[in-house]
N, CA, C and O atoms as CSV, one atom per row, in Angstrom:
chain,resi,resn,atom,element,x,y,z
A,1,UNK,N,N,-10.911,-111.003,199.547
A,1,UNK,CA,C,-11.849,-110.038,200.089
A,1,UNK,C,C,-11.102,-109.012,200.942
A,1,UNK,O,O,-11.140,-107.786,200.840
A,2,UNK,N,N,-10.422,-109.760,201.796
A,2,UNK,CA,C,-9.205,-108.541,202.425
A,2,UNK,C,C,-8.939,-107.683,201.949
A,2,UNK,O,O,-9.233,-106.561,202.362
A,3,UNK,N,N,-8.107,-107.994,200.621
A,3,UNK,CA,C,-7.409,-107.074,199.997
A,3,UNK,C,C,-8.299,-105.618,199.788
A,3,UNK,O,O,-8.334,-104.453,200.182
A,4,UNK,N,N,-8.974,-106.555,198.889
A,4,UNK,CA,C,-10.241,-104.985,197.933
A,4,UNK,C,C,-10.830,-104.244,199.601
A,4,UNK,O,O,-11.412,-103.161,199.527
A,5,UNK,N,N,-10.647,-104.851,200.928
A,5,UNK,CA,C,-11.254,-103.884,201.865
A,5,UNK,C,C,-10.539,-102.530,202.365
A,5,UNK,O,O,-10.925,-101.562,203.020
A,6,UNK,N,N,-8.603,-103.117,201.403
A,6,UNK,CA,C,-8.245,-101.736,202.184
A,6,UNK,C,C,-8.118,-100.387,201.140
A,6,UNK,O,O,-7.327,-99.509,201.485
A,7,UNK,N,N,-8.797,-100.230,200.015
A,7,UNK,CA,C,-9.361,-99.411,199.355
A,7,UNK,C,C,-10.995,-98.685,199.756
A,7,UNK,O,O,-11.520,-97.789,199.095
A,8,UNK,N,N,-11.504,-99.240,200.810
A,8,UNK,CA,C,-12.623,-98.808,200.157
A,8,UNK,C,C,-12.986,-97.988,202.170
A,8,UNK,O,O,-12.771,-98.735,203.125
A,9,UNK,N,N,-13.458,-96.628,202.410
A,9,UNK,CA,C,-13.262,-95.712,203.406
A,9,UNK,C,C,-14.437,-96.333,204.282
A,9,UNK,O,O,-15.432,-96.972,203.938
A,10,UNK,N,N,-13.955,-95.900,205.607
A,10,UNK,CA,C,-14.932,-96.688,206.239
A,10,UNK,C,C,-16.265,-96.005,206.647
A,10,UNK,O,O,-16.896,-96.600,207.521
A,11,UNK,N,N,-16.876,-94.693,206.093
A,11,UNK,CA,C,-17.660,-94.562,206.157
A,11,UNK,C,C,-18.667,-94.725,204.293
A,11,UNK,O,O,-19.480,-93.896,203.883
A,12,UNK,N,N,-18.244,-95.983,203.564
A,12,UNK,CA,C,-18.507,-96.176,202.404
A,12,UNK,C,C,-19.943,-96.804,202.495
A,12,UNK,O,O,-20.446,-97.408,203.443
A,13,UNK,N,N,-20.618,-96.423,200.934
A,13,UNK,CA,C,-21.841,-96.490,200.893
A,13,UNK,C,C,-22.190,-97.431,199.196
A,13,UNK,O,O,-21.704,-97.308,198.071
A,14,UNK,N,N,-23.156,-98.257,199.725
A,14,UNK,CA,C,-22.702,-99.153,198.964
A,14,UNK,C,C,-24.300,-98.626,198.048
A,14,UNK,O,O,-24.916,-97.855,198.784
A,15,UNK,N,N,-24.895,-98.811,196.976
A,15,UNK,CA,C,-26.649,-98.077,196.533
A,15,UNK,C,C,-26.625,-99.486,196.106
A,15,UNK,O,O,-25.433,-99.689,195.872
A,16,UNK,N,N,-27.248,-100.528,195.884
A,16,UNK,CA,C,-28.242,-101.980,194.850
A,16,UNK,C,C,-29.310,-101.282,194.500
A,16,UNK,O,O,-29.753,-100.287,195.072
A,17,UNK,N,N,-29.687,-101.769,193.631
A,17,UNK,CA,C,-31.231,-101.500,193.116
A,17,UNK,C,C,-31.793,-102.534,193.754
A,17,UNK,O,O,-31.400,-102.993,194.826
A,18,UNK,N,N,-32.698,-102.909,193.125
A,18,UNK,CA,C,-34.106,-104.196,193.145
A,18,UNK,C,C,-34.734,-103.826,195.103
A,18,UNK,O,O,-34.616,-103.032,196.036
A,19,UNK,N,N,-35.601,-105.482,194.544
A,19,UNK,CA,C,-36.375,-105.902,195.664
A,19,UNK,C,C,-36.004,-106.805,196.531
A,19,UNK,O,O,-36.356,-106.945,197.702
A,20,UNK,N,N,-35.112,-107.545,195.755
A,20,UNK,CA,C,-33.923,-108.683,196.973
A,20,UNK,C,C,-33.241,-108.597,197.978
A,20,UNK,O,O,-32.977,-107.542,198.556
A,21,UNK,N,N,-32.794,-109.970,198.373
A,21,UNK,CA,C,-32.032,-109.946,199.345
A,21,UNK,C,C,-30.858,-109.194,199.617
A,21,UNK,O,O,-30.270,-108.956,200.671
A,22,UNK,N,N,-30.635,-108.855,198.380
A,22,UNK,CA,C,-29.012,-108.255,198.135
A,22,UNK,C,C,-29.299,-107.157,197.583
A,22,UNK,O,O,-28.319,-106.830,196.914
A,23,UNK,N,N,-30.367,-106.165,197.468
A,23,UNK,CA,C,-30.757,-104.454,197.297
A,23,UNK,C,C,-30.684,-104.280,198.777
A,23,UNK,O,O,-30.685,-105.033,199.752
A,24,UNK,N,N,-30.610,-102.816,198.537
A,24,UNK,CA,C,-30.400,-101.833,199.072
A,24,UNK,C,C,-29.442,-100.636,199.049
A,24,UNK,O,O,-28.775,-100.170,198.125
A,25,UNK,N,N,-29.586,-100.221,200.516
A,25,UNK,CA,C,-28.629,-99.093,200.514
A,25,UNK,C,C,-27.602,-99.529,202.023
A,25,UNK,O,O,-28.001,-99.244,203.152
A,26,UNK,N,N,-26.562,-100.087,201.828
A,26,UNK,CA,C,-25.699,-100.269,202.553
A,26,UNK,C,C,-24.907,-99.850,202.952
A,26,UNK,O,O,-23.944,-99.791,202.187
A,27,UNK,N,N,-24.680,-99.199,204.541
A,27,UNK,CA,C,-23.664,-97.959,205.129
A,27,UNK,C,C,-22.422,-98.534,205.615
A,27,UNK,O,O,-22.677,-99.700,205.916
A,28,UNK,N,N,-21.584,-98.355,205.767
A,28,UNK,CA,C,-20.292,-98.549,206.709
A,28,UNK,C,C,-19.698,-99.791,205.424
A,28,UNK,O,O,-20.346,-100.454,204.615
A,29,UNK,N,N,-18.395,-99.725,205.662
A,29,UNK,CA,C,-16.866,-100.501,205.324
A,29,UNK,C,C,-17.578,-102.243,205.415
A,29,UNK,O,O,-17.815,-103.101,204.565
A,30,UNK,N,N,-17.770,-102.147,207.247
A,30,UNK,CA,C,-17.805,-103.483,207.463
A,30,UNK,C,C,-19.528,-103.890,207.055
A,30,UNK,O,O,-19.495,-105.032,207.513
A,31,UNK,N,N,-20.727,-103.766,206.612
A,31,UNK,CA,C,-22.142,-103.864,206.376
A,31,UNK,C,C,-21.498,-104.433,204.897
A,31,UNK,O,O,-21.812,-105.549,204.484
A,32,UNK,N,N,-20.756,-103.728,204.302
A,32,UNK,CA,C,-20.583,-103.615,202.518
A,32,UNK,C,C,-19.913,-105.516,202.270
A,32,UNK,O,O,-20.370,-106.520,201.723
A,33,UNK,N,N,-18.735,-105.206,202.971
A,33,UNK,CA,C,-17.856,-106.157,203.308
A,33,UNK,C,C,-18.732,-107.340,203.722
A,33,UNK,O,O,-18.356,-108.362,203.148
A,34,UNK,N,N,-19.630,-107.509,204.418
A,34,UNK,CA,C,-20.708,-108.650,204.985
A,34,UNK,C,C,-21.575,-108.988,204.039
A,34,UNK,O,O,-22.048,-110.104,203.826
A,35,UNK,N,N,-21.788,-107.912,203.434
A,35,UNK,CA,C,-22.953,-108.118,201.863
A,35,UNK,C,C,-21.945,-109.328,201.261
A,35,UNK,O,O,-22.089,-110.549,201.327
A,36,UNK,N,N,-20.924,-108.567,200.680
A,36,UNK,CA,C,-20.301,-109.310,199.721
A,36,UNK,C,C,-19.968,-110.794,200.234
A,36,UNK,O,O,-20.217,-111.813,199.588
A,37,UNK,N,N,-19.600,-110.768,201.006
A,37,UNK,CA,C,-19.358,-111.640,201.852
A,37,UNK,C,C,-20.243,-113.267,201.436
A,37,UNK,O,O,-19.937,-114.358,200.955
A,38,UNK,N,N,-21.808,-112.397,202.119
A,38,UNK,CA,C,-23.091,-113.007,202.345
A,38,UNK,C,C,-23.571,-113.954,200.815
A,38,UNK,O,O,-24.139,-115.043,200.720
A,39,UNK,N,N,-23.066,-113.006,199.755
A,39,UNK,CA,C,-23.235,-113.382,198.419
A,39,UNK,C,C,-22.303,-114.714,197.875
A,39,UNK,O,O,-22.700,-115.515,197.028
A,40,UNK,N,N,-21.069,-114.757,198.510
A,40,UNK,CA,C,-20.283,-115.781,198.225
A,40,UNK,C,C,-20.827,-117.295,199.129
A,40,UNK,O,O,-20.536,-118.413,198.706
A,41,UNK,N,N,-21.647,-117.076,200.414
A,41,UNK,CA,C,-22.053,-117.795,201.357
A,41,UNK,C,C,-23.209,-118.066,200.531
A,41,UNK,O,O,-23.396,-119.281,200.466
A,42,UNK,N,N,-23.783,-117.610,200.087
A,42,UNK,CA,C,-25.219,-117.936,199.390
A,42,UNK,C,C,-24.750,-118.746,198.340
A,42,UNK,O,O,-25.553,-119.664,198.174
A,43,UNK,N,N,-23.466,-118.835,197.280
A,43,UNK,CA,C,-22.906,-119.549,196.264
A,43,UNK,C,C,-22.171,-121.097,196.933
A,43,UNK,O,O,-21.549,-121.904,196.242
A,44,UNK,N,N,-22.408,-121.219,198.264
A,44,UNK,CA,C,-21.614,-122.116,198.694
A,44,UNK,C,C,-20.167,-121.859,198.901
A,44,UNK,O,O,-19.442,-122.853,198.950
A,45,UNK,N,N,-19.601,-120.625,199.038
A,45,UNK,CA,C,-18.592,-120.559,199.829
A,45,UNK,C,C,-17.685,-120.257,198.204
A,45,UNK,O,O,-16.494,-119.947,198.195
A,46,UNK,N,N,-18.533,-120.425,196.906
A,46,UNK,CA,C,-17.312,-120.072,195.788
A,46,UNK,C,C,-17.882,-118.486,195.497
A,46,UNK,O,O,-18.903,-117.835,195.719
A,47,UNK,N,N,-16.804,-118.331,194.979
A,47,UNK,CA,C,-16.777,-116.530,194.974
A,47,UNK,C,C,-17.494,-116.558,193.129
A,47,UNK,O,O,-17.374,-117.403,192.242
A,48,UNK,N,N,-18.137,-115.384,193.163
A,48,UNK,CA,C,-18.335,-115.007,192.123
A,48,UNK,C,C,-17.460,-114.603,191.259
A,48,UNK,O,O,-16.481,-114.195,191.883
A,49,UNK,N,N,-17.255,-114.471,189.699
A,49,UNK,CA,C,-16.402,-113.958,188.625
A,49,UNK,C,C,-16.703,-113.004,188.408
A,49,UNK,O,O,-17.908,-113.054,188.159
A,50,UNK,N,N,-16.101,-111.383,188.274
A,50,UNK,CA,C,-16.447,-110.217,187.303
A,50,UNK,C,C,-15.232,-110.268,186.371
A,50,UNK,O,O,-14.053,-110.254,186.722
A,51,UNK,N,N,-15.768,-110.334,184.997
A,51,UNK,CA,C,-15.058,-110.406,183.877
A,51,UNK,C,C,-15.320,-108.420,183.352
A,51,UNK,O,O,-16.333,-107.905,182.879
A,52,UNK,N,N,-13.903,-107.733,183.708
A,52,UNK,CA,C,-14.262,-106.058,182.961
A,52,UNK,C,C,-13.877,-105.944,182.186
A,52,UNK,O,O,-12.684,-106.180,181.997
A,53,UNK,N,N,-14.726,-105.492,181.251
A,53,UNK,CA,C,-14.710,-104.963,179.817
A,53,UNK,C,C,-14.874,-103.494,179.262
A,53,UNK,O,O,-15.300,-103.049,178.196
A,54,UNK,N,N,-14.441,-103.003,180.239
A,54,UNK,CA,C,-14.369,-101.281,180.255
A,54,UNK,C,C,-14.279,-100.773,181.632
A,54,UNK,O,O,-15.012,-101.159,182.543
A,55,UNK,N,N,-13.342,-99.884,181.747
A,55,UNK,CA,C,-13.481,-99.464,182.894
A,55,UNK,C,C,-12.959,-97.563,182.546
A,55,UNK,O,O,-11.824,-97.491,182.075
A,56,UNK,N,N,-13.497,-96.522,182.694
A,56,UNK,CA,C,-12.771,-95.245,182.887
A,56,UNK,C,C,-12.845,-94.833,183.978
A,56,UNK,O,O,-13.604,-95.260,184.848
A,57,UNK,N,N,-11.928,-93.786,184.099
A,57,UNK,CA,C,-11.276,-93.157,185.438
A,57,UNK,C,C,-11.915,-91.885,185.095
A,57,UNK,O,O,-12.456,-91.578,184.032
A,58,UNK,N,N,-11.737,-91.045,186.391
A,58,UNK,CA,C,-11.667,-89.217,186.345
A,58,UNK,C,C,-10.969,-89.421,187.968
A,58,UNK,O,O,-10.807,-90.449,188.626
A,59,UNK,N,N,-10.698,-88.225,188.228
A,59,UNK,CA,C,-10.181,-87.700,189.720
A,59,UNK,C,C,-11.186,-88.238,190.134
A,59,UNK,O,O,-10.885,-89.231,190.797
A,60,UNK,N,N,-12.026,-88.105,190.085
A,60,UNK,CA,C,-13.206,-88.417,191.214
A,60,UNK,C,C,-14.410,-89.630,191.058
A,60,UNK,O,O,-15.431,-89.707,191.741
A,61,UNK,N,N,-14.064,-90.385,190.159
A,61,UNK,CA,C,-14.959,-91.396,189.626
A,61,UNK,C,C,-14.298,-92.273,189.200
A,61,UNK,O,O,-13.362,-91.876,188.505
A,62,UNK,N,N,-14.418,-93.821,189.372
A,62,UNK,CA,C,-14.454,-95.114,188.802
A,62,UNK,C,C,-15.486,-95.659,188.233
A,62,UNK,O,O,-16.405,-96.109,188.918
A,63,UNK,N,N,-15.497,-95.707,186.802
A,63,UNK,CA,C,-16.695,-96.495,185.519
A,63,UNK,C,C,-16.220,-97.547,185.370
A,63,UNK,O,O,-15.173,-97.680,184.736
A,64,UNK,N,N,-16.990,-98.759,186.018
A,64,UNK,CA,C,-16.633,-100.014,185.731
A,64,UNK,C,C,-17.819,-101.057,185.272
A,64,UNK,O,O,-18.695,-101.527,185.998
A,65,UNK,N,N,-17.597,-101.307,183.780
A,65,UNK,CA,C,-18.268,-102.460,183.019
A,65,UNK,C,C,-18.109,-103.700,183.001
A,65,UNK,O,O,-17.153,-104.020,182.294
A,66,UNK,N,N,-18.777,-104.772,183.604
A,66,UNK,CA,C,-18.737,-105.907,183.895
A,66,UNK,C,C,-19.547,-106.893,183.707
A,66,UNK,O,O,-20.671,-106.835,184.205
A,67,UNK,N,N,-19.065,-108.228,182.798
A,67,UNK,CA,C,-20.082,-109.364,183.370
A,67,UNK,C,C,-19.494,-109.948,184.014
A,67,UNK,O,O,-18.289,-110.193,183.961
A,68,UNK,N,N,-20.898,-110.526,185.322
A,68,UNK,CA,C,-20.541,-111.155,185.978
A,68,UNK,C,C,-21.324,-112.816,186.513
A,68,UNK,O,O,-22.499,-113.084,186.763
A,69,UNK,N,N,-20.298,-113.523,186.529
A,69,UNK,CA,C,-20.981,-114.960,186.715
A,69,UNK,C,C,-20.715,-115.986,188.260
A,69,UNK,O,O,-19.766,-116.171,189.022
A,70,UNK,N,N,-21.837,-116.369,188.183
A,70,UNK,CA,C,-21.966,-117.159,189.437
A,70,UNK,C,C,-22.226,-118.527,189.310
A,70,UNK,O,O,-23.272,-118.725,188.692
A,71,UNK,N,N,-21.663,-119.520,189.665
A,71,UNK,CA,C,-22.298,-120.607,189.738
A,71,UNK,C,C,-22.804,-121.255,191.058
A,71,UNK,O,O,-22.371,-121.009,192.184
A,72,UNK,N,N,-23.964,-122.272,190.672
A,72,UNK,CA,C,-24.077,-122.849,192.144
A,72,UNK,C,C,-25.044,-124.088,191.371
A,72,UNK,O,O,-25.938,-123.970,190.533
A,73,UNK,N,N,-24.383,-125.467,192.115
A,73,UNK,CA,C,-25.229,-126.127,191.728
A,73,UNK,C,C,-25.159,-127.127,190.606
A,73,UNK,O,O,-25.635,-128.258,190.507
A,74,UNK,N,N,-24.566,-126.531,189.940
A,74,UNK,CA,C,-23.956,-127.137,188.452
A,74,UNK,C,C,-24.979,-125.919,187.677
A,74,UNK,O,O,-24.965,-126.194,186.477
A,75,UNK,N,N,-25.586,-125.062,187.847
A,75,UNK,CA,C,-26.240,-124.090,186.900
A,75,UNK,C,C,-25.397,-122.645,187.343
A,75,UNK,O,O,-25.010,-122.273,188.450
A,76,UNK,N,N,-25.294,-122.042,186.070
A,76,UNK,CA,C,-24.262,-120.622,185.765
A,76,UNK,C,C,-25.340,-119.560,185.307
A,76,UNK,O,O,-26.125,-119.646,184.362
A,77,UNK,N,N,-25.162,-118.438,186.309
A,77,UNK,CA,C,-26.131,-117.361,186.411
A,77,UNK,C,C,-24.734,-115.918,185.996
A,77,UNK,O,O,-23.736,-115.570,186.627
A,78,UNK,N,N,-25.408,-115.365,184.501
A,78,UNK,CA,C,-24.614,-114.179,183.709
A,78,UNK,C,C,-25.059,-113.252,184.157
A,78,UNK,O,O,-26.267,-113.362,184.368
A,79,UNK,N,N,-24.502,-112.051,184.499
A,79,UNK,CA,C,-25.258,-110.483,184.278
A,79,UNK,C,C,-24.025,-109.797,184.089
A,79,UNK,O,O,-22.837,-109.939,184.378
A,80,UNK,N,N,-25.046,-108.698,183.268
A,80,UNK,CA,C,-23.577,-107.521,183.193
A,80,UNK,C,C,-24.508,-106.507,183.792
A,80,UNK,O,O,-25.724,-106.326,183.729
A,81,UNK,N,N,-23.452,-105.876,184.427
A,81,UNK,CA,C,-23.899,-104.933,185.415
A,81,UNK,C,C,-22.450,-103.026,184.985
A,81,UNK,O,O,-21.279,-103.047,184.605
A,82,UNK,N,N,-23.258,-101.942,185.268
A,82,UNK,CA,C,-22.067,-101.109,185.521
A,82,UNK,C,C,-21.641,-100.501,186.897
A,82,UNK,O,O,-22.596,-99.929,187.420
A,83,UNK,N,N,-20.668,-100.458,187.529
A,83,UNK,CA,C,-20.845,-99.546,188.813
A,83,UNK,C,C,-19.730,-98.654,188.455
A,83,UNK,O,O,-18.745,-98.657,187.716
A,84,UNK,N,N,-20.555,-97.584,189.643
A,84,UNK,CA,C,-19.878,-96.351,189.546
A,84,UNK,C,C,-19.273,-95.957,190.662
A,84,UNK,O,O,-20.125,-95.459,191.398
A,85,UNK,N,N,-18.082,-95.936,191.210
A,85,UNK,CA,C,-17.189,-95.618,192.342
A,85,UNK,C,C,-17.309,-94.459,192.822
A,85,UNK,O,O,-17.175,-93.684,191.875
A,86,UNK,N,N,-17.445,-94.026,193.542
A,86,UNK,CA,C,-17.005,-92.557,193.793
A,86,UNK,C,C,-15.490,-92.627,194.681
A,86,UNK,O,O,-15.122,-93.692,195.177
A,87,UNK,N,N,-15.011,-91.879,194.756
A,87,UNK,CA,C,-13.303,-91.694,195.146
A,87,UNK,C,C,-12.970,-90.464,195.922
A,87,UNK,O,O,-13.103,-89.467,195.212
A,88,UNK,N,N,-12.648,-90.239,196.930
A,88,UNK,CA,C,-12.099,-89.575,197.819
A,88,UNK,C,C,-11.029,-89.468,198.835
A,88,UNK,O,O,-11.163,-89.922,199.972
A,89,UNK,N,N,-9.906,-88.831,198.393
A,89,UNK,CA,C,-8.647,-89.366,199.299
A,89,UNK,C,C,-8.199,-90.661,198.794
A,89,UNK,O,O,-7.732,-91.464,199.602
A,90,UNK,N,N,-8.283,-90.962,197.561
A,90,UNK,CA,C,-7.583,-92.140,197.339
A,90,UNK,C,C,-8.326,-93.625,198.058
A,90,UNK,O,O,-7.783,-94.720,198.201
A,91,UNK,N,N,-9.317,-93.338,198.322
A,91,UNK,CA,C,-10.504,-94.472,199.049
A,91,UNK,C,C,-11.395,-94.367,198.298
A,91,UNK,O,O,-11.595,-93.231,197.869
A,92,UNK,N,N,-12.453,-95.675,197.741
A,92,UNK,CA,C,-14.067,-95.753,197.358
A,92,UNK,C,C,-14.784,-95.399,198.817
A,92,UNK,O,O,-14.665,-95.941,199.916
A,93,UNK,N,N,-15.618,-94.205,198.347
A,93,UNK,CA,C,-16.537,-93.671,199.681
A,93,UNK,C,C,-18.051,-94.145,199.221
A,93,UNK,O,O,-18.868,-94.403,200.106
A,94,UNK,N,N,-18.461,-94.269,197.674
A,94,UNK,CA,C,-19.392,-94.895,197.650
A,94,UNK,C,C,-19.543,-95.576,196.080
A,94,UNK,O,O,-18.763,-95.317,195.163
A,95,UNK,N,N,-20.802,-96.570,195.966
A,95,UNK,CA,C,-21.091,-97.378,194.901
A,95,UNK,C,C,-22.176,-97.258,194.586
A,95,UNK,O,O,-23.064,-97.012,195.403
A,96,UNK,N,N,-22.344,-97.375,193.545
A,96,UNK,CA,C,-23.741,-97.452,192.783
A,96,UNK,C,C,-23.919,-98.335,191.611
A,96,UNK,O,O,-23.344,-98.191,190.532
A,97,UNK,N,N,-24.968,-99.481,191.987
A,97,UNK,CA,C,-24.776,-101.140,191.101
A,97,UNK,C,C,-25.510,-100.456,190.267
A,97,UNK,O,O,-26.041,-99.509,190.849
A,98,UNK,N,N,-25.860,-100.541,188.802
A,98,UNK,CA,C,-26.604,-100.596,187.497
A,98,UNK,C,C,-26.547,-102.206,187.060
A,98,UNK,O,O,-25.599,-102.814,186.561
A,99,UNK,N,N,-27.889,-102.701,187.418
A,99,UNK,CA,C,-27.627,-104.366,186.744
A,99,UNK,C,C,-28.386,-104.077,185.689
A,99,UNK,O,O,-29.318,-103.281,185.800
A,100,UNK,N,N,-28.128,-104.609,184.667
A,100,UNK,CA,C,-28.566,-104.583,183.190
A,100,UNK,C,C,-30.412,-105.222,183.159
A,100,UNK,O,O,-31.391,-104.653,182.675
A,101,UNK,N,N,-30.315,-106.881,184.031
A,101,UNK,CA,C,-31.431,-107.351,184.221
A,101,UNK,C,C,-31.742,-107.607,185.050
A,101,UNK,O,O,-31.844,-108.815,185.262
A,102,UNK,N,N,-32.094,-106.696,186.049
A,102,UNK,CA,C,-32.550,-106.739,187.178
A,102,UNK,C,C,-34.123,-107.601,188.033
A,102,UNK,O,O,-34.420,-107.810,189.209
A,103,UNK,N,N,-34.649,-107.829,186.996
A,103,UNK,CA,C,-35.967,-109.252,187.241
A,103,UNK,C,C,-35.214,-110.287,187.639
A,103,UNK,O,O,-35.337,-110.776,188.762
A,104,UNK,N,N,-34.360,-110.718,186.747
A,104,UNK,CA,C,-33.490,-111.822,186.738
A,104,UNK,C,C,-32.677,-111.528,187.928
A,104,UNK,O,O,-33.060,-112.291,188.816
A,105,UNK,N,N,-31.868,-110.881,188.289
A,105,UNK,CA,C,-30.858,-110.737,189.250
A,105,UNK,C,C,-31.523,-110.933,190.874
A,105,UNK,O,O,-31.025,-111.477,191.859
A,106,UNK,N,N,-32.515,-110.423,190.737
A,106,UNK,CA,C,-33.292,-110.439,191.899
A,106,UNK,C,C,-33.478,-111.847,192.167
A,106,UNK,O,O,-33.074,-112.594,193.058
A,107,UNK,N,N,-34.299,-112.018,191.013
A,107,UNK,CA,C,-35.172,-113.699,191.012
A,107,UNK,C,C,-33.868,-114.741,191.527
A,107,UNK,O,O,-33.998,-115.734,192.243
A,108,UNK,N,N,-32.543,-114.187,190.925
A,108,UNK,CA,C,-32.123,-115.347,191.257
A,108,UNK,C,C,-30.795,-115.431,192.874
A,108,UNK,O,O,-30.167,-116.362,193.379
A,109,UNK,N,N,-30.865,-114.399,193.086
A,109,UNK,CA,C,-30.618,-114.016,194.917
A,109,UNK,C,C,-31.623,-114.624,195.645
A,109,UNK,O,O,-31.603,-115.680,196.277
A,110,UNK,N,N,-32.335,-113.973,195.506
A,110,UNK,CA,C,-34.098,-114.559,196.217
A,110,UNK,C,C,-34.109,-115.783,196.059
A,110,UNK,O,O,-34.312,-116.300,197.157
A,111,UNK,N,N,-33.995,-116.553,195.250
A,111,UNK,CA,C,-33.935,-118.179,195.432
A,111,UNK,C,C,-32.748,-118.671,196.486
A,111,UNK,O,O,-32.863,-119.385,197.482
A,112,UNK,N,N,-31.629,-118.075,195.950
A,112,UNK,CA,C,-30.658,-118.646,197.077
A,112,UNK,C,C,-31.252,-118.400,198.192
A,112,UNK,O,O,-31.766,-119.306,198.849
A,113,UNK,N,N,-31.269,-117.129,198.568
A,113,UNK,CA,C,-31.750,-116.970,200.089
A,113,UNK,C,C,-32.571,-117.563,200.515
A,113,UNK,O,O,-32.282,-117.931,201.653
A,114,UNK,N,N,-33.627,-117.920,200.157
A,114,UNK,CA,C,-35.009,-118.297,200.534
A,114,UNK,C,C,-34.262,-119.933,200.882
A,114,UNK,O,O,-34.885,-120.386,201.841
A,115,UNK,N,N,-33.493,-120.636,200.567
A,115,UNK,CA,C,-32.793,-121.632,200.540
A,115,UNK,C,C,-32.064,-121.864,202.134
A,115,UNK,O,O,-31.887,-123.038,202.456
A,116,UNK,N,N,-31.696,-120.920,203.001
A,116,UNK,CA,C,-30.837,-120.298,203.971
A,116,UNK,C,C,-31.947,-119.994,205.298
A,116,UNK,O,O,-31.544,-119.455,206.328
C-alpha cells in the first residue's frame, strides 16, 4: 500500500459509483489511502487481487481494465471493473471506478460492513 501511495498527489480524488459503503467521492491522498485500506480490513486483513487485462496510456490519462477478486470466508467475490487515472506532474490527481456490476458490488461491501 505504501508503495502505490507515492504516485498518487496529495490533493487526489478518488469518484466510486453505487450506494455502499465503499461509493463515493473521496478527497485527499490520505481519505483514498484509508478507503483502500478499509476494504482490505473488511476482507480480514487479506488484500484484494486486480488481475489487468488492458491498460492504455496518453500524457494525461491512465485506462486500466481489470478483474478483480476478493475472498473472505472461504467464498470468492469477481468483478471487472475499468478506472480511469487522470495524471498530472507525473502523480494520479484523480480516479474514476466503472464497475461492470455494480448491484452486486455494492451488495457485497454492504454485507461486509454491516458485519463491522
Amino acid at each position: 500500500m505504501e508503495a502505490a501511495g507515492k504516485n498518487i498527489a496529495e490533493d487526489f480524488v478518488l469518484h466510486v459509483p453505487g450506494r455502499g459503503p465503499m461509493s463515493g467521492e473521496i478527497k485527499g491522498k490520505g481519505a483514498a489511502m484509508a478507503r483502500w485500506q478499509r476494504q482490505i480490513d473488511l476482507l480480514g486483513g487479506v488484500p484484494y487481487k486486480a488481475e489487468e487485462y488492458d491498460v492504455a496510456v496518453t500524457d494525461d490519462h491512465v485506462i486500466q481494465l481489470a478483474n478483480v477478486t476478493a475472498e473472505f470466508e472461504g467464498k470468492t467475490f469477481t468483478y471487472s471493473t475499468v478506472k480511469v487515472w487522470r495524471v498530472k506532474d507525473g502523480k494520479m490527481v484523480e480516479a474514476r471506478a466503472h464497475i461492470f456490476d455494480l448491484y452486486t458490488w455494492d451488495e457485497f461491501w454492504t454485507k461486509l460492513a454491516a458485519r463491522t
